[in-house]
N, C-alpha and C positions, 0 to 999 in steps of 0.2 A: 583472612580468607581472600584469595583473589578474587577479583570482579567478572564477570563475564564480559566476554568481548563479542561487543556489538557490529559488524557490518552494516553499511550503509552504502550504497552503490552511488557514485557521483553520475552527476549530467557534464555535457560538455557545453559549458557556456562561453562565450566570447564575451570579453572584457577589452574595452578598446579596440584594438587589432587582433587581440592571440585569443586563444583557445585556452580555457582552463578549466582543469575536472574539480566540480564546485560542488556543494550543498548546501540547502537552507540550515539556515544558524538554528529554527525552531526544531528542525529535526534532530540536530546532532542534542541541543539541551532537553528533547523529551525522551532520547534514546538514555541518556546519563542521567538525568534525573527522575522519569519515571519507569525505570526497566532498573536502576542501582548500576549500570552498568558501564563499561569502557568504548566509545564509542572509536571504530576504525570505517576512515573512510578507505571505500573499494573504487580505483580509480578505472573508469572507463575504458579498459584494453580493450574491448570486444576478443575478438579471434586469440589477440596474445594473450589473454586471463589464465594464469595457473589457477584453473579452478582448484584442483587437488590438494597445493598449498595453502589456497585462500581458506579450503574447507578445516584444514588442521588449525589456521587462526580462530573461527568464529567459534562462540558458541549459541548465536541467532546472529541472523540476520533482519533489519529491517529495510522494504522497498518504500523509499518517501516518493512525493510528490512533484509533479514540473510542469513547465508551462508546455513542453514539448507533448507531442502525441507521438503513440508507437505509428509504423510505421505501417499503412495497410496491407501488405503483401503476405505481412506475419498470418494475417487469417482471412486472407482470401477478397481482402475488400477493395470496393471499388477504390480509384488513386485521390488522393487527397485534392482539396483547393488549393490554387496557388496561392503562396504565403502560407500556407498550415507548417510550424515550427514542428521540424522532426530532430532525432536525436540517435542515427543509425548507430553510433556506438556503444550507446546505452544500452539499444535492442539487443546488441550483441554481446554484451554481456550477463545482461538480468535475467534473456530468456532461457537458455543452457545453465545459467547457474539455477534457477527454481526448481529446475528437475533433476537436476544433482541435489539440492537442496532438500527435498521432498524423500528422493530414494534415501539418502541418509538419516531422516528426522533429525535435521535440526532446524529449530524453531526458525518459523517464517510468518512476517507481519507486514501485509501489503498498506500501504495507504494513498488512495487517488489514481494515479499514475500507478502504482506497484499493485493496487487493486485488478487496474486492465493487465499491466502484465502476467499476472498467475492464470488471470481466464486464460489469455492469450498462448500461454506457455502450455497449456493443457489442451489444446485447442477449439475453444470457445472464440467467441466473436463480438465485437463491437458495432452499437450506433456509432458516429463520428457526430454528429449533432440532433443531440437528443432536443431538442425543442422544436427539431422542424418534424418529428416523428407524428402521426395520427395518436391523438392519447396522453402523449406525455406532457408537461410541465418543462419548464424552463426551468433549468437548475443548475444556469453560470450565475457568478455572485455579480452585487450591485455593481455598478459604473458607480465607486467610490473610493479618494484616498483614505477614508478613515476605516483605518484595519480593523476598530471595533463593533464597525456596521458589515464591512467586508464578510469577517470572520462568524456574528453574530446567529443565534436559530433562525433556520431560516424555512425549514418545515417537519411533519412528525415524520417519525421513524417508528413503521409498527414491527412488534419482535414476533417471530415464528414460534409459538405455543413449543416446540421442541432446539429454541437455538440454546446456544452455551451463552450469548448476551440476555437473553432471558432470564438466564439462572444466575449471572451476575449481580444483575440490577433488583433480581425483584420485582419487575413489572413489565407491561407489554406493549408502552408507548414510548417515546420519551422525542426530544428534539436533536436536530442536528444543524450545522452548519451545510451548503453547499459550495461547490466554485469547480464547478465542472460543464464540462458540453458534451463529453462522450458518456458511454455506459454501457452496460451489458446488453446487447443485441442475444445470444445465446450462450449460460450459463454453460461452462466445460463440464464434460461427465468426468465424476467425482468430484465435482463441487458441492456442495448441500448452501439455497440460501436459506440466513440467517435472519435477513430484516428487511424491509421495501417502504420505498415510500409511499405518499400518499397515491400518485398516480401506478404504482404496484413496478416501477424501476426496484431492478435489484440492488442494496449500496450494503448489504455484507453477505459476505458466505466464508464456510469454513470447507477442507478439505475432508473429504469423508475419509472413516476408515482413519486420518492422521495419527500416527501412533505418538505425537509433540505436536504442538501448538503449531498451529498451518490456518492460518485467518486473517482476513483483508477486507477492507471500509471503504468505502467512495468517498468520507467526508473527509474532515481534517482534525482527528482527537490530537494531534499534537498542539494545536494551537490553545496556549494557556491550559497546558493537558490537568495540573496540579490541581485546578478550581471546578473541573469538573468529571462528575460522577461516572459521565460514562466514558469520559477519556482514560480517570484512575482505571476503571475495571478491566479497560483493556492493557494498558499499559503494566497491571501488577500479573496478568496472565500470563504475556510474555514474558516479561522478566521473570517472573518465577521459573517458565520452563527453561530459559536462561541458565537459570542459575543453577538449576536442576543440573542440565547437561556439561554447565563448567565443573559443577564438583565431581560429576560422575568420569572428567576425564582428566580429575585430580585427587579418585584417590590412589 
């Protein structure tokens, strides 16, 4: 049986001097090995993306994570600080492709970065820095190289008595990792959240109404996704629908 083919949307990172459309190594190994699937990187055209093509390759799509922030103009926000890392062709590819994404149903699984882009795409809005907010918590990760502390819980995650991670896990706390500054300023209509942290920041919601998995994380379930619980349960959600949608355009 063929695998499904995973989309994964690159960043434009500079390597030395040049430009190259890149992704984290953890993303493309939790797209293959917890989704079962064939991971294809989507190279950053913006404006030239045959979306139409692209859509006849996937049968999900996942949105990873970056150091980059959208761009604020996308929803209305004040202009960024000087030095804040953007990635304008990113923007221009992930935001049109989500709503092509969406009107089609096939599956879509935001994480961090891909989390603001679906609000953003929907048109909802972002904090840019969520710890100078009245209320909130700081929740960029340690001033550390060791990726185990980095990566490590770093606060609860309470589930919404009607999410679909509730009915995964079986319970209605659990932990997460953080390594973010922005966040949801105002959830897009037709989002439903799913989980909040302790200071009640939104870090999951699911697309309402989705007739295929349409759901995005602020943390990071890819990291070391195999060893845990609530990385598995998302990770076999999507691939299932995944897999759903590869055979349904294979028989």
């Amino acid at each position: 049986m063929r695998k499904p083919v995973i989309g994964i949307p690159c960043d434009i990172k500079a390597i030395g001097h040049l430009p190259f459309h890149a992704v984290g190594e953890k993303y493309v190994a939790a797209a293959a090995g917890g989704t079962g699937g064939m991971p294809l990187l989507i190279p950053a055209l913006g404006e030239q993306t045959d979306i139409d093509t692209l859509l006849d390759l996937v049968d999900g799509v996942l949105l990873p994570g970056s150091l980059s922030n959208i761009e604020p103009h996308h929803y209305a926000g004040p202009a960024s600080r000087e030095g804040t890392l953007h990635d304008p062709q990113r923007d221009a590819t992930t935001l049109p492709l989500i709503r092509r994404l969406l009107e089609q149903e096939i599956p879509l699984f935001g994480i961090c970065r891909g989390f603001q882009e679906i609000n953003v795409a929907l048109g909802g809005e972002l904090y840019q820095h969520v710890q100078e907010e009245e209320g909130f918590n700081d929740h960029r990760e340690p001033q550390t190289e060791d990726l185990e502390a980095m990566y490590g819980p770093a606060h609860a995650l309470h589930l919404e008595p009607d999410s679909l991670l509730r009915q995964w896990l079986g319970t209605d706390t659990v932990k997460v990792n953080s390594l973010h500054q922005q966040g949801i300023r105002r959830l897009a209509e037709g989002l439903v959240a799913e989980a909040l942290a302790d200071d009640g920041l939104i870090e999951a919601y699911r697309v309402r109404d989705a007739r295929s998995f349409a759901y995005a994380v602020q943390w990071h379930p890819e990291w070391k996704y195999a060893s845990n619980p609530v990385s598995r349960a998302l990770f076999d959600a999507f691939g299932k629908a995944c897999r759903q949608r590869c055979e349904r355009r294979n028989r």
